[in-house]
N, C-alpha and C positions, 0 to 999 in steps of 0.2 A: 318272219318269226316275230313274236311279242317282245313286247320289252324287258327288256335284262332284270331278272331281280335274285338277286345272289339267293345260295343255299340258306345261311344263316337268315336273309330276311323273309322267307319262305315259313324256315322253322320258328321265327319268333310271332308269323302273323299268328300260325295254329296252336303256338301256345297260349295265348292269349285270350284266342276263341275258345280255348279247351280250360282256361280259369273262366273267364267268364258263365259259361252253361252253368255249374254246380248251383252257383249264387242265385239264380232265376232270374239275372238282371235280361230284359232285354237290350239291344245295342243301342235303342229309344232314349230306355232309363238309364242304362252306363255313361251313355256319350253327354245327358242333362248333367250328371254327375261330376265328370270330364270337365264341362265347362266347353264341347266343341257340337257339331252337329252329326248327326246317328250317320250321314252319310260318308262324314269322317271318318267315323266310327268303324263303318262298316269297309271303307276300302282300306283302313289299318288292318281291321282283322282279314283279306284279302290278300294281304301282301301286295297292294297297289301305293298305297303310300306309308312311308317312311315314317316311322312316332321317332319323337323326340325322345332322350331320354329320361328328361322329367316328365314325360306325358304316361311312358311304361311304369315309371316307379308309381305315379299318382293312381293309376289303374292297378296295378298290384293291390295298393292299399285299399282302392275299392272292392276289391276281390277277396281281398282278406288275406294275400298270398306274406306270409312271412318266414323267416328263417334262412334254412339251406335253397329251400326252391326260389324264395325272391333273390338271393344271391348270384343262383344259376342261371337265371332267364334276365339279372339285371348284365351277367359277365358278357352274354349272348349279343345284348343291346351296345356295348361297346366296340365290338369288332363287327359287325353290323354288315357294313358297307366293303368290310377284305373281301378279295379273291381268293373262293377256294373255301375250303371248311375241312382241315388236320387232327385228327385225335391222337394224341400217342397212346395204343392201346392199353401198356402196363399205368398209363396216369390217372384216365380218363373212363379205359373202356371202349369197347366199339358204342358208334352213337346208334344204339340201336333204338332207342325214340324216335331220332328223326327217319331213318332207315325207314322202318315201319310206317310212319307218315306218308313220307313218299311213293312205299310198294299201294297203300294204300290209294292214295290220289290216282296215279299213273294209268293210262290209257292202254302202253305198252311197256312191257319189261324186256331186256334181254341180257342174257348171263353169259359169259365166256368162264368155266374155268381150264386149268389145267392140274389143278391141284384135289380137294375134295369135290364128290356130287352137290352142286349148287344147294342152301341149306332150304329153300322152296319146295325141295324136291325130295330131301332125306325121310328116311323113315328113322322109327323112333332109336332101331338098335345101330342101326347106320351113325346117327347122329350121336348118341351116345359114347359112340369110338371117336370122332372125329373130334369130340370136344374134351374128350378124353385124355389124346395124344397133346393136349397144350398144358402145360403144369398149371398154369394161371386159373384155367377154367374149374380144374377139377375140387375143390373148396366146395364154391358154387353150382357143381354142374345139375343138378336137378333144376334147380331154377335157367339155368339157362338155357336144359334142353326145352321144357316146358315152353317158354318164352320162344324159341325158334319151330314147336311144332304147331305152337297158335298163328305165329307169321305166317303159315300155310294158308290159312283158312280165307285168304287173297283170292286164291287162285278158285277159288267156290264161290264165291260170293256171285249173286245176280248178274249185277255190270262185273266182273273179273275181266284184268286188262289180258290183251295177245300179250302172252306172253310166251319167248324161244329162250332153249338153253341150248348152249353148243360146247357138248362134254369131248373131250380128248379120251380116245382107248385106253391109255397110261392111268388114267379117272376109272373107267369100265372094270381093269383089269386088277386096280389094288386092294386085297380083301380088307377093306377096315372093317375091325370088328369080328373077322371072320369068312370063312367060305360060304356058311351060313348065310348073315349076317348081310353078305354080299351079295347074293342069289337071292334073298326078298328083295335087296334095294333093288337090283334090278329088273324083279318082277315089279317092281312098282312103279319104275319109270316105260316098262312096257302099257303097263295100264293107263299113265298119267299119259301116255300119247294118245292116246284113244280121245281123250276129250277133244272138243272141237276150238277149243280159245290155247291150248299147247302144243309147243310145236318141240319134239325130241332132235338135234339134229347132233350127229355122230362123229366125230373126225377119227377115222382109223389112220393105222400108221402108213399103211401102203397110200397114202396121200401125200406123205412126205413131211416136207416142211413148209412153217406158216409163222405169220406173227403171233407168236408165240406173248400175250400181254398181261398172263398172270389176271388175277379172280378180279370182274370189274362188272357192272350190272347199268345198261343205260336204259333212264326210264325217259317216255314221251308223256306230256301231259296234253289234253285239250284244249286247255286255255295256260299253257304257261309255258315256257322254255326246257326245250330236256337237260337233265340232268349226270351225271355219272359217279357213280360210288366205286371208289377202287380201295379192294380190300387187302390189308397184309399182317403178318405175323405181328409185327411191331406197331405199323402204323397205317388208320383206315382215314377214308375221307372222302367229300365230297366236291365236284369238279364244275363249275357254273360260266364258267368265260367259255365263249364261244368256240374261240380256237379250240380249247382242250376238248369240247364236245366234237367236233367235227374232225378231230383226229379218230377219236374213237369209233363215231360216225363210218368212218374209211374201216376201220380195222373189222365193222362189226359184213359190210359187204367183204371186205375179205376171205371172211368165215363162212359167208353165204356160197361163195365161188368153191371152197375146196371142201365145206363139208357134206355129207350125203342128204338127200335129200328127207324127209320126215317118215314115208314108208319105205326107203332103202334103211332108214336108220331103225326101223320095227325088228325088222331082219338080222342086222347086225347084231339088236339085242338079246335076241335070240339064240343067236350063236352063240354070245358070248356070256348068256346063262346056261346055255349046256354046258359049257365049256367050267364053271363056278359047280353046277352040279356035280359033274363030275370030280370035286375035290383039286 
């Protein structure tokens, strides 16, 4: 495995990289600016080495970055080096910047819920209910749905990583949004198995019981360490020490052993849009 470099100092390289483009600097003429060498330059915006914290504020100002966002990516620079990365959702918000970064980057995805259909995978009226059902969301929810049906566009893209979800029956079986409503989404996750980079895997009930771990999404990267995003009502985050990945690691072959396999799981779905048809 690569060497360790937390969630936070992942998201602070790409922020960074993502001030810099606008300004036209290249990492040549940023790093002459800096006062360090472009190779510097260039393994900070990597997330291979560590900036100082007067080296991010001085690059901000070459960036032109002021206000609320230099405050936010200066807050980011402080905790830096913690284990783990906590949002309280009612404070902060899901980080759905870095979220997205990540789905982005990622070689491989994989979703466990037990709760709503993975939001990768919702359709718009699916999503709609789901974001629905949170008071917090509802203020905002255009923008938010918006925001989570552009997250999709992942899974289309050229390089799109393997990505697997492993939905529970209890997911399959609860109408958000409606019978309607319910009956597209699940005509859509019969289609989205069809591609060859997704993989639908089913857990019905006659399986029993399982590590049951609540909405968590581990991603693989090529050149970096995986990661794992575990999602909740209250509070979302991300998971970078090793142990905690190889727990999840464990939990995600667990889910490989009891759930159906990709075309047992066509099947099932099938059933159980007749079954939504049917009212």
């Amino acid at each position: 495995m690569s060497e360790h470099r937390s969630a936070r100092a992942r998201a602070l390289a790409k922020e960074l990289t993502d001030k810099r483009k606008p300004t036209g600097l290249t990492t040549r003429t940023a790093a002459a600016r800096l006062s360090v060498s472009a190779t510097t330059l260039n393994r900070i915006e990597t997330g291979r080495r560590m900036p100082k914290p007067e080296e991010v504020s001085a690059l901000l100002a070459i960036y032109g970055v002021v206000g609320p966002e230099r405050k936010r990516i200066m807050e980011l620079v402080e905790d830096v080096r913690a284990v783990g990365w906590w949002h309280v959702n009612r404070v902060h918000g899901s980080p759905m910047r870095e979220l997205v970064h990540f789905e982005s980057q990622a070689s491989a995805i994989v979703n466990y819920t037990l709760g709503p259909i993975p939001g990768l995978l919702q359709t718009a009226d699916y999503a709609r209910a789901v974001l629905g059902a949170f008071p917090s969301a509802r203020p905002d929810l255009e923008r938010r749905l918006d925001e989570r049906l552009r997250r999709q566009s992942v899974l289309h893209k050229l390089a799109s990583p393997r990505y697997t979800a492993f939905i529970d029956e209890g997911t399959l079986r609860r109408p958000f949004g409606g019978v309607d409503a319910m009956a597209e989404q699940v005509r859509w996750l019969i289609d989205m198995a069809k591609r060859p980079n997704i993989f639908i895997r089913a857990i019905p009930f006659r399986r029993g019981s399982y590590d049951q771990s609540g909405y968590f999404s581990l991603f693989d990267f090529r050149e970096a360490p995986p990661l794992v995003f575990v999602e909740g009502s209250q509070m979302s985050g991300f998971l970078d020490e090793a142990e905690d990945i190889e727990g999840y690691q464990a939990v995600v072959e667990s889910l490989r052993r009891i759930a159906l396999d990709s075309t047992e799981s066509v099947g099932f779905l099938e059933r159980i849009l007749a079954d939504h048809e049917r009212g």
